[in-house]
TORMI-372847 format. One record per residue (C-alpha): chain; z, x, y. Coordinates in pm, 1 decimal. Example, Ala and Ser with C-alpha at 12.3 -4.5 7.8 and 13.67 -1.06 7.14 Angstrom:
2
(node A,(780.0,1230.0,-450.0));
(node A,(714.0,1367.0,-106.0));
END
This chain:
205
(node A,(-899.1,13176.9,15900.9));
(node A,(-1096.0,13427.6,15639.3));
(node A,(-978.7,13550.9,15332.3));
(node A,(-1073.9,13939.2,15340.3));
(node A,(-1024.2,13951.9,14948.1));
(node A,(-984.3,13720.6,14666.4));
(node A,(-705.9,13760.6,14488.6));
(node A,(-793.7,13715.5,14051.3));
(node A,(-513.0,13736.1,13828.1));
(node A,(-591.8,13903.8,13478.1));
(node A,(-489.6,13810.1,13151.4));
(node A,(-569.8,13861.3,12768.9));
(node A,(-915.1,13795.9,12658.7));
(node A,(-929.5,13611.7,12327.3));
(node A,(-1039.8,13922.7,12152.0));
(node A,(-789.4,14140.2,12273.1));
(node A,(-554.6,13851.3,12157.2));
(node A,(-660.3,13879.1,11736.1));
(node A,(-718.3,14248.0,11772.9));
(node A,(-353.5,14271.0,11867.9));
(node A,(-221.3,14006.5,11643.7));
(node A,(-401.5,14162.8,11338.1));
(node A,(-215.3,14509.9,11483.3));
(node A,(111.6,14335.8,11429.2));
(node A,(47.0,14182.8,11121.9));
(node A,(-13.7,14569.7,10972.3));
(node A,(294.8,14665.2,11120.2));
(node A,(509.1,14405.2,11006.7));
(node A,(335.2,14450.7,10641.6));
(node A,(444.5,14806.6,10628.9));
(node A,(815.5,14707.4,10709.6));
(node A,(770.2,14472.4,10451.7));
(node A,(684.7,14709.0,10168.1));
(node A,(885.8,14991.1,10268.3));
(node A,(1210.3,14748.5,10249.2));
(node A,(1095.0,14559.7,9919.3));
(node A,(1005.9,14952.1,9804.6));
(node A,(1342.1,15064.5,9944.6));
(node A,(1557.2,14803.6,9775.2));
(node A,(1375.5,14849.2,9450.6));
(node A,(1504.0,15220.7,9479.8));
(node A,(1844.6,15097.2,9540.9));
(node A,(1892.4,14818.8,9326.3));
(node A,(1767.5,15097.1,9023.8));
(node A,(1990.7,15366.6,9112.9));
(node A,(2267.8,15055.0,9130.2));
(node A,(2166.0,15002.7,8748.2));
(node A,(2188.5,15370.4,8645.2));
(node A,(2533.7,15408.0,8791.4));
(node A,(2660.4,15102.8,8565.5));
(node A,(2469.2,15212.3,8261.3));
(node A,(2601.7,15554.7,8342.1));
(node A,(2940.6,15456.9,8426.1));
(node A,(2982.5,15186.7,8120.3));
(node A,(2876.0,15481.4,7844.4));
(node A,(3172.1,15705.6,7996.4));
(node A,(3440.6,15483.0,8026.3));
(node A,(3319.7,15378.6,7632.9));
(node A,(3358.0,15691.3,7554.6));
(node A,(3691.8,15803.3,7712.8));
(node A,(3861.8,15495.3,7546.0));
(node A,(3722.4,15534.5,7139.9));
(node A,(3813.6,15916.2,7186.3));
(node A,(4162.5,15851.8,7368.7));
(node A,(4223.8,15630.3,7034.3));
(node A,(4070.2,15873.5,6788.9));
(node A,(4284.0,16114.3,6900.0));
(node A,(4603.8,15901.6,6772.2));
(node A,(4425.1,15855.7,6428.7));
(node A,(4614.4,15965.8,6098.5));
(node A,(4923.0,15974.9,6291.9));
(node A,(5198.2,15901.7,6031.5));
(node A,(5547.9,16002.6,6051.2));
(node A,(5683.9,15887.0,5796.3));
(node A,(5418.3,16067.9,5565.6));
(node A,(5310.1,15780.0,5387.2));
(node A,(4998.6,15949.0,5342.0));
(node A,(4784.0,15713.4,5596.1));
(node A,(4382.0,15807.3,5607.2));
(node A,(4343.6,15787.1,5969.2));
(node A,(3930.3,15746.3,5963.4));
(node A,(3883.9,15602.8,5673.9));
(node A,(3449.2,15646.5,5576.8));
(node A,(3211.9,15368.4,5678.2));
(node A,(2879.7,15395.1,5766.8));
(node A,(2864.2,15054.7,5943.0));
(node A,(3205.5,15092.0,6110.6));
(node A,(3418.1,15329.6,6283.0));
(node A,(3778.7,15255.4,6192.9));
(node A,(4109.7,15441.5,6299.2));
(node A,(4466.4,15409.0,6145.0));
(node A,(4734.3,15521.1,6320.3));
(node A,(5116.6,15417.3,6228.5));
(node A,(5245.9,15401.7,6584.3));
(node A,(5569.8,15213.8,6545.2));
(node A,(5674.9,15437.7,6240.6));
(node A,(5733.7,15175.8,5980.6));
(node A,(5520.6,15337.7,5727.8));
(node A,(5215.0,15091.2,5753.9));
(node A,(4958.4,15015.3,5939.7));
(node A,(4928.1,14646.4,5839.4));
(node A,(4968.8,14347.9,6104.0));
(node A,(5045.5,14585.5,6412.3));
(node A,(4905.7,14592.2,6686.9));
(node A,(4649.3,14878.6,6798.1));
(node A,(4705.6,15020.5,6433.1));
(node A,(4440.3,14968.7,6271.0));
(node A,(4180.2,14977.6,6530.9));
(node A,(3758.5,14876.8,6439.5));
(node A,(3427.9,14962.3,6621.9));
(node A,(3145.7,14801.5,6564.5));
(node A,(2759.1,14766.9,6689.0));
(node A,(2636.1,14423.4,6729.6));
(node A,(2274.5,14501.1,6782.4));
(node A,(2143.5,14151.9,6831.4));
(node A,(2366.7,14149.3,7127.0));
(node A,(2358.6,14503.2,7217.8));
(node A,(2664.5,14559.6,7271.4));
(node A,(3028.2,14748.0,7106.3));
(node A,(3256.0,14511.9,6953.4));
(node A,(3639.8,14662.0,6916.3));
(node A,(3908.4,14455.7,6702.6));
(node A,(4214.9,14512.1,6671.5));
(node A,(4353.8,14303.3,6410.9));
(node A,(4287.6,13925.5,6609.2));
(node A,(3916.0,13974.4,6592.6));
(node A,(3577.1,14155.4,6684.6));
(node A,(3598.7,14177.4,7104.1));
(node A,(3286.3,14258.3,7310.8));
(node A,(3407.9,14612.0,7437.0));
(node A,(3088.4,14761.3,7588.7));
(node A,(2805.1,14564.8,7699.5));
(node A,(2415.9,14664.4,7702.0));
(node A,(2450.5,14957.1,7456.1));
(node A,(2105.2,15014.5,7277.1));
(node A,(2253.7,15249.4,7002.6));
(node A,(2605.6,15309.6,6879.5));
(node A,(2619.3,15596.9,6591.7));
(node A,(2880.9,15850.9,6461.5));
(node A,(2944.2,16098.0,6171.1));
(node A,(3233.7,16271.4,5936.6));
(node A,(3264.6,16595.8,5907.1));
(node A,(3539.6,16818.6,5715.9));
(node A,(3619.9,17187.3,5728.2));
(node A,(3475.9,17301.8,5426.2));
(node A,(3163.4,17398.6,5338.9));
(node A,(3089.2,17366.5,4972.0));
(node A,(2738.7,17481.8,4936.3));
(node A,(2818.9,17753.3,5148.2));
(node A,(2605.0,17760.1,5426.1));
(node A,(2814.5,17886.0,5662.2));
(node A,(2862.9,17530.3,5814.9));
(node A,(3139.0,17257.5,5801.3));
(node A,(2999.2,17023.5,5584.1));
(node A,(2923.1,16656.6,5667.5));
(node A,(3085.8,16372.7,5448.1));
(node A,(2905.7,16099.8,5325.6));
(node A,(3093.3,15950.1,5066.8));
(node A,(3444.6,15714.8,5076.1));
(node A,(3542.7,15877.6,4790.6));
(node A,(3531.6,16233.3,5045.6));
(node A,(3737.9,16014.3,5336.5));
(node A,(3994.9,16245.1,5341.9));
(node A,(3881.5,16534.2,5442.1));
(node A,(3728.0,16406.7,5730.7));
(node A,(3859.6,16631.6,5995.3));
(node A,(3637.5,16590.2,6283.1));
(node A,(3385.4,16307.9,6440.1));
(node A,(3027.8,16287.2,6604.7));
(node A,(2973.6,15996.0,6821.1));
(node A,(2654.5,15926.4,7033.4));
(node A,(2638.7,15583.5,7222.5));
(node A,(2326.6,15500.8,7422.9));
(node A,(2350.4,15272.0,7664.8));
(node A,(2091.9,15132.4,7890.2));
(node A,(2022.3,14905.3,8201.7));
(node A,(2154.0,14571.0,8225.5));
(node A,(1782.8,14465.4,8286.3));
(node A,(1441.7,14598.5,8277.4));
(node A,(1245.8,14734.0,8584.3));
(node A,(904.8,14643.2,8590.2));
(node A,(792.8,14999.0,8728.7));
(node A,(976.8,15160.1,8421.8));
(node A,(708.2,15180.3,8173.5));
(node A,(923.5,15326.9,7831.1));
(node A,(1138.0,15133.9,7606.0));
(node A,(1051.4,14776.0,7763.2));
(node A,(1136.2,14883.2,8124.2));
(node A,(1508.0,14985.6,7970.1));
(node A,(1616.3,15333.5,8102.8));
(node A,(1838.7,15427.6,7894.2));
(node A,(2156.6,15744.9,7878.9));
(node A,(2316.4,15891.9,7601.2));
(node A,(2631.1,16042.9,7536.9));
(node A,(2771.5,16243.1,7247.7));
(node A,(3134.0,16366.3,7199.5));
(node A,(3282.4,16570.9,6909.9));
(node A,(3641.0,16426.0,6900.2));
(node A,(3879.2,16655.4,6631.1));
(node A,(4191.5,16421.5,6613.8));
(node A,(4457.0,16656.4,6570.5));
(node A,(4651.1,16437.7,6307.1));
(node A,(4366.7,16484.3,6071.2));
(node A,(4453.6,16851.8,6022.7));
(node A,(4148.3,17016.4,6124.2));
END
């Protein structure tokens, strides 16, 4: 019995082989980067949000507080921000016993701890890390007169001025918990800031 035809199966030639391995290998780099490139992305936008999100809520809380300073009914004649420059401290005599001395959330202090970076808050028990990765943490006085007459409210810069502060100027920056190595400024740090003009109505203004 003849065979009319011989059957030959076909298969991959060795070349064909490394020509398509190499083809995957380009492929599966690409997916590589994109995801590496794509969680970069992410995990920055992640860090703004925070940084964004920690200088707010900051914010909200010194100005909620501000807002209660010089409060004093039983006129004992309480400064509610009294001056610093290194400091931002506010009196408020919320259980009406004429003082502010020993009580809690009465005599309330801010302070920047720039070794740490961060807002420390005390409240009479000691300094308390209150906002974490700030890179600057400023604030000025101002009163409603304007003695040289300018035509502004005039900025006070003296304790012996402290009570006629009427209004305050706070700017916090905060940045990213940690650097990004494609961020070239400030060390990789991007950074937010965030000013509010608080007018504590207890002051007078």
């Amino acid at each position: 019995m003849r065979y009319s035809t011989e059957k030959r199966e076909e298969g991959f030639t060795l070349v064909e082989l490394l020509i398509a391995m190499a083809i995957g290998l380009v492929v599966l780099t690409s997916l590589s980067s994109a995801f590496v490139s794509q969680r970069k992305i992410y995990d920055a936008q992640e860090q703004v949000a925070e940084m964004v999100q920690g200088a707010r809520a900051a914010m909200d809380m010194i100005n909620s507080e501000l807002k209660m300073a010089g409060y004093d009914p039983t006129d004992a004649e309480i400064v509610g921000v009294p001056y610093s420059a290194t400091q931002l401290q506010i009196l408020a005599d919320l259980n009406s016993d004429g003082d502010t001395v020993g009580d809690t959330h009465e005599d309330i202090i801010y302070t920047y701890d720039s070794a740490n970076k961060q807002i420390d808050r005390n409240t009479g028990g000691g300094a308390q890390p209150f906002a974490e990765n700030i890179q600057a943490f400023t604030f000025q006085y101002w009163t409603d007169k304007d003695d040289d007459g300018n035509g502004q409210i005039d900025e006070v810069v003296l304790a012996a001025d402290e009570a006629d502060i009427r209004q305050i100027d706070i700017t916090i920056t905060s940045r990213t918990s940690k650097p990004d190595p494609d961020y070239g400024p400030n060390g990789g740090y991007r950074t937010y800031t965030l000013s509010s003009y608080v007018t504590p109505p207890n002051l007078g203004f």
